[in-house]
Kinemage of the C-alpha trace (Angstrom):
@kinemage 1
@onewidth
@group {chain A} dominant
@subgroup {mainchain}
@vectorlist {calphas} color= white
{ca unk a 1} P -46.828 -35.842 -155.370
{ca unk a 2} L -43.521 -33.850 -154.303
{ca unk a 3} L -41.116 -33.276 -156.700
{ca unk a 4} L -37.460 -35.363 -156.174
{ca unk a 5} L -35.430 -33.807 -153.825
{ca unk a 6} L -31.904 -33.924 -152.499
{ca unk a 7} L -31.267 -32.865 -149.236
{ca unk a 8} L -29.055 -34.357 -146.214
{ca unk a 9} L -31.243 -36.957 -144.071
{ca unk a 10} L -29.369 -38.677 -140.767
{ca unk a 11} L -29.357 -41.135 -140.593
{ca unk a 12} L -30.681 -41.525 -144.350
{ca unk a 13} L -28.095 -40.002 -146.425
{ca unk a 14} L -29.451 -38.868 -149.674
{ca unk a 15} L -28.236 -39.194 -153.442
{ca unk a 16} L -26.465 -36.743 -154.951
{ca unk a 17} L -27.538 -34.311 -157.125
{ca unk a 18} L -26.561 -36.266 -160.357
{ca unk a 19} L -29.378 -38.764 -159.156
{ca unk a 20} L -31.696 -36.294 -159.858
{ca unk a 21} L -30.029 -35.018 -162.871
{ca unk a 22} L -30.393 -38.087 -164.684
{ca unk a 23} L -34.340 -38.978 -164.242
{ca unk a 24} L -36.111 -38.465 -167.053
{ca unk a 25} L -38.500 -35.434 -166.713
{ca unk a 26} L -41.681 -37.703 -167.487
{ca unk a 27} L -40.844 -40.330 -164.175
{ca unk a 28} L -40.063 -37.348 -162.050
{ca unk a 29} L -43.913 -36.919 -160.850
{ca unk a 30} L -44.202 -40.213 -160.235
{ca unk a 31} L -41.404 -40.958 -157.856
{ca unk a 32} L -41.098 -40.753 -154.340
{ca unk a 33} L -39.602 -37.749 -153.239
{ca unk a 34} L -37.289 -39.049 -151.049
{ca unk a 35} L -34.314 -41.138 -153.142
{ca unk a 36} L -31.143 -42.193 -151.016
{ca unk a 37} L -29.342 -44.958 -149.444
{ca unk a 38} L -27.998 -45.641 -145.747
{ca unk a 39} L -25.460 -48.349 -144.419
{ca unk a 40} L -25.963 -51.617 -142.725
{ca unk a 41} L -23.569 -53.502 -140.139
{ca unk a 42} L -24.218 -56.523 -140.525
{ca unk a 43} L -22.276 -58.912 -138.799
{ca unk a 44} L -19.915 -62.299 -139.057
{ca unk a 45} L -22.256 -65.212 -139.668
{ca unk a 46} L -25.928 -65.880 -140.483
{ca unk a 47} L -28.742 -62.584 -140.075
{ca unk a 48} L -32.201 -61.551 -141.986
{ca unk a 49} L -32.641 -58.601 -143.431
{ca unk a 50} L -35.043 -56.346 -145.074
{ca unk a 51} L -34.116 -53.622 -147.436
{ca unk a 52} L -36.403 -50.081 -147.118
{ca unk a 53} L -35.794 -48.685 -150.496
{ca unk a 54} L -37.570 -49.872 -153.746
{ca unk a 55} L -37.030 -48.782 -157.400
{ca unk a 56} L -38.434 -45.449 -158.910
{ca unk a 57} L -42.251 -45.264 -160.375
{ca unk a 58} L -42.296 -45.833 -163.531
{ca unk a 59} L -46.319 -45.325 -163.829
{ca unk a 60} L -49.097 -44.148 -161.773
{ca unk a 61} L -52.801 -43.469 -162.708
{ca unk a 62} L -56.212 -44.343 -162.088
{ca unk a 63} L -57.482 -47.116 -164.606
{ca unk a 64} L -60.273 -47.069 -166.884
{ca unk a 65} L -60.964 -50.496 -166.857
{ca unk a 66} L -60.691 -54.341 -165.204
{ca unk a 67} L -61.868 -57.274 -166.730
{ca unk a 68} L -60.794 -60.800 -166.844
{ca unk a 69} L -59.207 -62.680 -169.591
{ca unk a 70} L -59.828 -66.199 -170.385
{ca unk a 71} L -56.902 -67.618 -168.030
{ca unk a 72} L -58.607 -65.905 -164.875
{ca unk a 73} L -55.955 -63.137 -164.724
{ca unk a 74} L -56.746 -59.218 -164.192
{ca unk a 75} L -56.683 -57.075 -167.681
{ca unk a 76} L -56.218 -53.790 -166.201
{ca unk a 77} L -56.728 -50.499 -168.763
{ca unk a 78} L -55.472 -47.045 -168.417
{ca unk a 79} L -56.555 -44.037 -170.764
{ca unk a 80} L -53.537 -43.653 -173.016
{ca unk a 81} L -50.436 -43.971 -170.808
{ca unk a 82} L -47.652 -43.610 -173.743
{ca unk a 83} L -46.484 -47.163 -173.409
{ca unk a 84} L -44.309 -49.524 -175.447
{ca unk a 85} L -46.342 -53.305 -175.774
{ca unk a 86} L -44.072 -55.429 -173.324
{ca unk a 87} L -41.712 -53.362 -171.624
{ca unk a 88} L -42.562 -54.399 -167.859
{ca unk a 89} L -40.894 -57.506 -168.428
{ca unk a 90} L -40.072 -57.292 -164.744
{ca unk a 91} L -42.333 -55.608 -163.137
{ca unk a 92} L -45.087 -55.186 -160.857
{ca unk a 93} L -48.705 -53.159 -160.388
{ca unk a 94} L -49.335 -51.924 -156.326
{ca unk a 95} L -53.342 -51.281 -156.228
{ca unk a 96} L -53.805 -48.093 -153.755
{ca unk a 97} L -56.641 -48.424 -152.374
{ca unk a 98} L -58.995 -51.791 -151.935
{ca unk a 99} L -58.426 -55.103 -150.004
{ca unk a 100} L -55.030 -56.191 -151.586
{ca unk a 101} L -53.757 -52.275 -151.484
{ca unk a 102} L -49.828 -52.300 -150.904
{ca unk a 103} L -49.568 -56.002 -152.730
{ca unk a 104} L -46.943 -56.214 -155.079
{ca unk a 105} L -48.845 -58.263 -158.037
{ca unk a 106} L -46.576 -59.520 -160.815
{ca unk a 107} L -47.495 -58.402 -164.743
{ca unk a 108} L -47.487 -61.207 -166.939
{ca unk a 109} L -47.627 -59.027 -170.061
{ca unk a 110} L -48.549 -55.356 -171.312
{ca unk a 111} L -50.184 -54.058 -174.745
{ca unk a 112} L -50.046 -50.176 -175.152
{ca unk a 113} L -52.837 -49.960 -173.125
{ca unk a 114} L -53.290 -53.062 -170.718
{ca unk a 115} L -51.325 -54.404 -167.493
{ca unk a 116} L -52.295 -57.990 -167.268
{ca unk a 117} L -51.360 -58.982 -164.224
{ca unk a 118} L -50.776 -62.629 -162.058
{ca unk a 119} L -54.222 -62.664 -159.904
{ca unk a 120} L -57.644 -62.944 -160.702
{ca unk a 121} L -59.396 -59.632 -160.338
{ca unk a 122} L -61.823 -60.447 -158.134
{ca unk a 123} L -59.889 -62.054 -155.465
{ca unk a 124} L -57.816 -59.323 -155.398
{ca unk a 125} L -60.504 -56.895 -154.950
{ca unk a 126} L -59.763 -55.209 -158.156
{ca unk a 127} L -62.038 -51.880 -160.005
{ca unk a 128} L -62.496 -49.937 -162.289
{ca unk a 129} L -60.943 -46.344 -161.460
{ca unk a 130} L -58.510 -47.444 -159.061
{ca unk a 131} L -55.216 -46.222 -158.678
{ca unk a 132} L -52.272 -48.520 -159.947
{ca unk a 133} L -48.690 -47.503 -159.305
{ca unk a 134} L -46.094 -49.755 -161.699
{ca unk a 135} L -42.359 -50.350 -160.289
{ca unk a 136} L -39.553 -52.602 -161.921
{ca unk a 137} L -38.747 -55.122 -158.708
{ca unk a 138} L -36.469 -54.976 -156.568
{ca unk a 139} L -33.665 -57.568 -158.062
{ca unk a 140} L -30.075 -58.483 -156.771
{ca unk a 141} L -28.612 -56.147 -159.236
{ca unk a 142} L -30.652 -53.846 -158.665
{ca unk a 143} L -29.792 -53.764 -154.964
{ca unk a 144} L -26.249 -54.296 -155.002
{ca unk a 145} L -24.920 -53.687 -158.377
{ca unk a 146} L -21.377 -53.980 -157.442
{ca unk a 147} L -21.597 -56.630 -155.046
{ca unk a 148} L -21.713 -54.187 -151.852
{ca unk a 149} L -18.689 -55.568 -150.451
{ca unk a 150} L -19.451 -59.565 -150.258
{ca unk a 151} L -16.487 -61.789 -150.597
{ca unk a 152} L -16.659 -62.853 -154.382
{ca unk a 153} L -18.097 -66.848 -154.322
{ca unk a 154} L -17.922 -66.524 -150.643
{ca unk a 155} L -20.634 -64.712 -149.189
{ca unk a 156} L -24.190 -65.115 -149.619
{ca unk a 157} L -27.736 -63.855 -149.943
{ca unk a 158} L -30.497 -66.790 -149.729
{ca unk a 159} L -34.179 -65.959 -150.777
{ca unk a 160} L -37.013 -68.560 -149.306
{ca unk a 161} L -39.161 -69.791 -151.640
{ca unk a 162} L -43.299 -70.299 -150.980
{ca unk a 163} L -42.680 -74.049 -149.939
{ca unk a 164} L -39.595 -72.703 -147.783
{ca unk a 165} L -36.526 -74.100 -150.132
{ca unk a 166} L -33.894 -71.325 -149.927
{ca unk a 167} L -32.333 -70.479 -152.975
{ca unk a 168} L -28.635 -69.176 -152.708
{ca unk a 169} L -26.524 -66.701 -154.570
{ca unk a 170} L -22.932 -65.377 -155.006
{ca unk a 171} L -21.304 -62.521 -156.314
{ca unk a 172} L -18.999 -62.999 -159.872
{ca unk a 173} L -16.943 -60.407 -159.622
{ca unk a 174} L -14.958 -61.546 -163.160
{ca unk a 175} L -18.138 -61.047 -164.540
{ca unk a 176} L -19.772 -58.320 -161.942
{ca unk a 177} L -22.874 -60.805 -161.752
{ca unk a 178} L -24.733 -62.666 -159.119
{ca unk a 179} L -25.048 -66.103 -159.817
{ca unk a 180} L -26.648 -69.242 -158.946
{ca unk a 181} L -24.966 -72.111 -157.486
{ca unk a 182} L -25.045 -73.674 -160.581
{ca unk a 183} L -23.048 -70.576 -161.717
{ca unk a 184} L -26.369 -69.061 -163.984
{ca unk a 185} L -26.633 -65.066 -163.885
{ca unk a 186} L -29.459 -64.592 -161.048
{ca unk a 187} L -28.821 -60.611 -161.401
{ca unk a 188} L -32.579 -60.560 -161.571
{ca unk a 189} L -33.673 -62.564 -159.127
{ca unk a 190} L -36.565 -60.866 -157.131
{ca unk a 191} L -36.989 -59.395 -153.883
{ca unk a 192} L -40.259 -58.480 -153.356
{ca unk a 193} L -40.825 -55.086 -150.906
{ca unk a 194} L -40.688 -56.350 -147.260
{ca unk a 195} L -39.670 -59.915 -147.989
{ca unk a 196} L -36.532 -60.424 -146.381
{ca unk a 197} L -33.201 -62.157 -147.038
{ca unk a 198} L -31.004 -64.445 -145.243
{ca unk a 199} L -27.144 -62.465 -145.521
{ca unk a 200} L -24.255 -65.239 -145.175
{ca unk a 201} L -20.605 -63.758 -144.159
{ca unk a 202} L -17.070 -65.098 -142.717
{ca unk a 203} L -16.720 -61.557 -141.798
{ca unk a 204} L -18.687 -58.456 -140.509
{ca unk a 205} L -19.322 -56.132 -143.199
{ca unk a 206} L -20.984 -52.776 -143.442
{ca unk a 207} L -23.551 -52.801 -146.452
{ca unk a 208} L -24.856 -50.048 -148.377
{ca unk a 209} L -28.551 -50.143 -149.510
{ca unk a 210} L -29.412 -47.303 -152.026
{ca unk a 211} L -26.211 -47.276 -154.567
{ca unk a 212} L -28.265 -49.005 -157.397
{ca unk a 213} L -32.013 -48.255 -158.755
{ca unk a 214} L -33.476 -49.457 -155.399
{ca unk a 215} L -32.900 -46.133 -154.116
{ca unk a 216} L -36.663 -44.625 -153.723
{ca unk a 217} L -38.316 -44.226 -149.917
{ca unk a 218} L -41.846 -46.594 -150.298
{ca unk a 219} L -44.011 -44.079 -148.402
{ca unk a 220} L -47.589 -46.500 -147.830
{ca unk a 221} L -48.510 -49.363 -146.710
{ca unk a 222} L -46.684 -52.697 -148.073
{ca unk a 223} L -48.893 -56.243 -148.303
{ca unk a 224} L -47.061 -59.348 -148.700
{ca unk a 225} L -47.989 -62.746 -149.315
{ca unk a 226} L -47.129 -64.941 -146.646
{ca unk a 227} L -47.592 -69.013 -147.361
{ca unk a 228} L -48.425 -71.612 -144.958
{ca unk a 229} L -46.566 -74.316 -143.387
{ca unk a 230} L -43.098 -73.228 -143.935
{ca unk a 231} L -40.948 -69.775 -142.845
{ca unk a 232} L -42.085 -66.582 -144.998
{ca unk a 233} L -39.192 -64.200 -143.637
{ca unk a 234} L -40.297 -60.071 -143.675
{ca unk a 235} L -39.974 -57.072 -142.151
{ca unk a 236} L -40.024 -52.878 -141.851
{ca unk a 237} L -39.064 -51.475 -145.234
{ca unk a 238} L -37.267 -48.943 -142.347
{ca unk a 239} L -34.183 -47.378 -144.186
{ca unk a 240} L -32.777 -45.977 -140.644
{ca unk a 241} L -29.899 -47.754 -140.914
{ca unk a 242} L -28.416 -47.879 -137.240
{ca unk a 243} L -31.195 -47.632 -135.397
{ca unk a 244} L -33.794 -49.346 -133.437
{ca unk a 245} L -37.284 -50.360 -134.301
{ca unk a 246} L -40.277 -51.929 -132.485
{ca unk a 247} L -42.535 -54.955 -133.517
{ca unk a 248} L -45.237 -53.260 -132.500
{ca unk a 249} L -44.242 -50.349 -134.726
{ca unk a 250} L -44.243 -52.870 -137.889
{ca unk a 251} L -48.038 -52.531 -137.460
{ca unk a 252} L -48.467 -56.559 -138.434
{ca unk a 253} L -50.407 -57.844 -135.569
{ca unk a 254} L -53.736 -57.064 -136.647
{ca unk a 255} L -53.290 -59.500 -139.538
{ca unk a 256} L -52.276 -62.295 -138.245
{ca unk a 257} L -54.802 -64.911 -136.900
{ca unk a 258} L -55.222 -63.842 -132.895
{ca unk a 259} L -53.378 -66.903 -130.650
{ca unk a 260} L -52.291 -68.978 -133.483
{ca unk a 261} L -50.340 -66.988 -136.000
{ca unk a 262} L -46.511 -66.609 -135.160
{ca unk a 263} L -43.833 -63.398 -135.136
{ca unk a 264} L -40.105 -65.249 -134.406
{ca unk a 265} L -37.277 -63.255 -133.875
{ca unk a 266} L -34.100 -64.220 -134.926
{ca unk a 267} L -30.168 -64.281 -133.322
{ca unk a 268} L -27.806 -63.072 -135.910
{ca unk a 269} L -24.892 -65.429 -136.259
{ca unk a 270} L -26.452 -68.913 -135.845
{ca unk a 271} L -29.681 -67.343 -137.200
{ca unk a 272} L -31.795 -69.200 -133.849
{ca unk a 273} L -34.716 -68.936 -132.720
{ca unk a 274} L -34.461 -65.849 -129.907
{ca unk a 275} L -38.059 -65.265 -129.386
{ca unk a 276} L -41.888 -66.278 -130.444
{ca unk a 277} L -45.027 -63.998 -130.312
{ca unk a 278} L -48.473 -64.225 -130.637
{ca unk a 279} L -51.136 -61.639 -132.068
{ca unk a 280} L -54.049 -60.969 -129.936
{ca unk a 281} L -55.829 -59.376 -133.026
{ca unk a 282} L -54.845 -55.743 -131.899
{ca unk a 283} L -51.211 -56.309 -130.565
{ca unk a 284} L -48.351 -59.153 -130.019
{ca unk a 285} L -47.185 -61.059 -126.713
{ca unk a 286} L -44.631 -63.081 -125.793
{ca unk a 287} L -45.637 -66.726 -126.635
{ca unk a 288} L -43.924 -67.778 -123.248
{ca unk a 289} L -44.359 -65.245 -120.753
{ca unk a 290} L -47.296 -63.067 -122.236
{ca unk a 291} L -45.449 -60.066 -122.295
{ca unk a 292} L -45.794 -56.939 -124.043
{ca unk a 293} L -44.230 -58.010 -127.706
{ca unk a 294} L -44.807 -54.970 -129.168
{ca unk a 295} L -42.418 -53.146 -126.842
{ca unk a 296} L -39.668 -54.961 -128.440
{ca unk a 297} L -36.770 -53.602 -129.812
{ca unk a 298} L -35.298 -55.101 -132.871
{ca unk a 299} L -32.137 -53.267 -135.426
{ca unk a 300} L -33.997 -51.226 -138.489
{ca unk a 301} L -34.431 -53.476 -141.399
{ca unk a 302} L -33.978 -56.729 -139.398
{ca unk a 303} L -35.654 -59.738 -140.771
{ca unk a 304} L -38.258 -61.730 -138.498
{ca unk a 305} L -39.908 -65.125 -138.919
{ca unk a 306} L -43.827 -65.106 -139.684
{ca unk a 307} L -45.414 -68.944 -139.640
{ca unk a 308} L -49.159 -69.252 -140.740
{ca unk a 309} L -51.598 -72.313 -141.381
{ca unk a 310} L -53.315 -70.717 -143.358
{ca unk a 311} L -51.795 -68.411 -146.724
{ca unk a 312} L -52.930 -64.798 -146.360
{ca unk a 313} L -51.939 -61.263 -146.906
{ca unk a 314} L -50.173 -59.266 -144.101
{ca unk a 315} L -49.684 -55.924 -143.859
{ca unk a 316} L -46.886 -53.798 -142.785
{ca unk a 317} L -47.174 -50.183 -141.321
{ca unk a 318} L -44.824 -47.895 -143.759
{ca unk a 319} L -42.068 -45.764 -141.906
{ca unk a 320} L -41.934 -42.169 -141.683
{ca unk a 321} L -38.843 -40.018 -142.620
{ca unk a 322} L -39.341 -36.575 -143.761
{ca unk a 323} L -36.729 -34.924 -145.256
């Protein structure tokens, strides 16, 4: 893995040096090379959004071991990795390779030795000698530790949950926290890589992703959980703020269900309905017309709509930027 570098990226405008200067030498090799942030206009109203940065590495290694304990979950061992019992608290493990590879799967607890993590082994494909990368998520703090501009108790980030109840937050700025409505500290409520948020403003604001730990360029593939019967809302982890992006280019279509699956795009401001597609298996078309869908343009890091019957994993192409 390349060593962390700073260097100018346009649009991607990376760190500065004291970025670099304060990583620990031992998480250095296992973080992407690429660390930076890039603005968003996003305007007056209702839009979806995806941010393209996640936090550093904080592990990576093959494992030694994967059985299951008596609950069903994956016990995942690695050969001495130096680590404290129960300090992913709020974490995940990303299997490389296998049929859940890119998935961001939730650990439950750790031992010196042992990830257990929220899936059972086998239906996530899980084996011996694989390789395991371990982030802290992506939380609200974590993304926009200062508020990134939103009116204090005005503005708004929503999350949708599995059964599709959104979840809504604020920004405290007495108390520099997000919060709940109910006025609880939600600093670390999750964002999981690709899942996308619904942005509330009164008035058009240009966001910075990058200025907290979410900072790091994801360079592979990302799998997300989509559920069915209600509105799982994802998209590109592209952090080409500014520019343009295909759906064809988010490299989704091949796993959704051909003809029945749906790809919405959304109209910022009353957040409608501008478009639906359909997968053929190998590409997307317009649900209406049968045009080309992947040919459509859509702003870097915009959120779309993806509605399933049935829950599944999807994957999403990663973006390339080289420094």
């Amino acid at each position: 893995m390349h060593p962390l570098r700073c260097r100018f990226l346009c649009p991607l405008l990376l760190c500065p040096l004291l970025v670099l200067a304060t990583l620990p030498s031992s998480l250095r090799a296992a973080t992407s090379s690429i660390v930076g942030f890039y603005n968003v206009s996003i305007p007056a109203g209702n839009s979806a959004w995806v941010c393209g940065l996640v936090t550093a590495n904080s592990y990576e290694a093959a494992c030694v071991n994967v059985t299951t304990n008596g609950s069903g979950k994956a016990q995942v061992q690695f050969s001495a990795p130096g680590w404290t019992a129960g300090e992913f608290n709020l974490h995940y493990a990303e299997p490389q390779s296998g049929s859940c590879a890119g998935l961001a799967i939730d650990i439950l607890s750790n031992t010196t030795d042992t990830l257990t993590l929220d899936i059972n082994p086998a239906e996530a494909g899980l084996t011996s000698g694989m390789t395991f990368i371990v982030r802290k998520h992506n939380t609200l703090a974590g993304l926009l530790p200062t508020g990134g501009g939103f009116v204090p108790f005005g503005d708004t980030i929503s999350l949708l949950g599995s059964t599709g109840l959104q979840t809504t937050y604020f920004f405290n700025n007495g108390t520099s926290q997000w919060i709940n409505v109910l006025g609880d500290d939600a600093s670390n409520a999750i964002i999981r890589p690709g899942q996308g948020f619904v942005v509330q403003l009164g008035s058009p604001l240009t966001v910075t992703f990058g200025m907290g730990e979410v900072c790091h360029l994801k360079t592979t593939p990302t799998k997300i959980r989509v559920s069915a019967n209600a509105p799982n809302i994802i998209g590109s982890m592209n952090p080409l703020g500014g520019s343009t992006t295909t759906l064809g280019s988010m490299g989704i279509a091949t796993s959704m269900e051909a003809f029945n699956d749906s790809l919405v795009t959304l109209t910022p401001g009353p957040l409608s309905q501008s478009a639906t597609y359909l997968s053929t298996g190998t590409s997307l078309i317009n649900s209406g017309t049968g045009g080309d869908g992947d040919v459509v343009t859509v702003d870097a890091g915009a959120g779309v709509v993806i509605n399933v019957n049935t829950a599944k994993k999807v994957e999403l192409a990663p973006v390339s930027v080289t420094p």
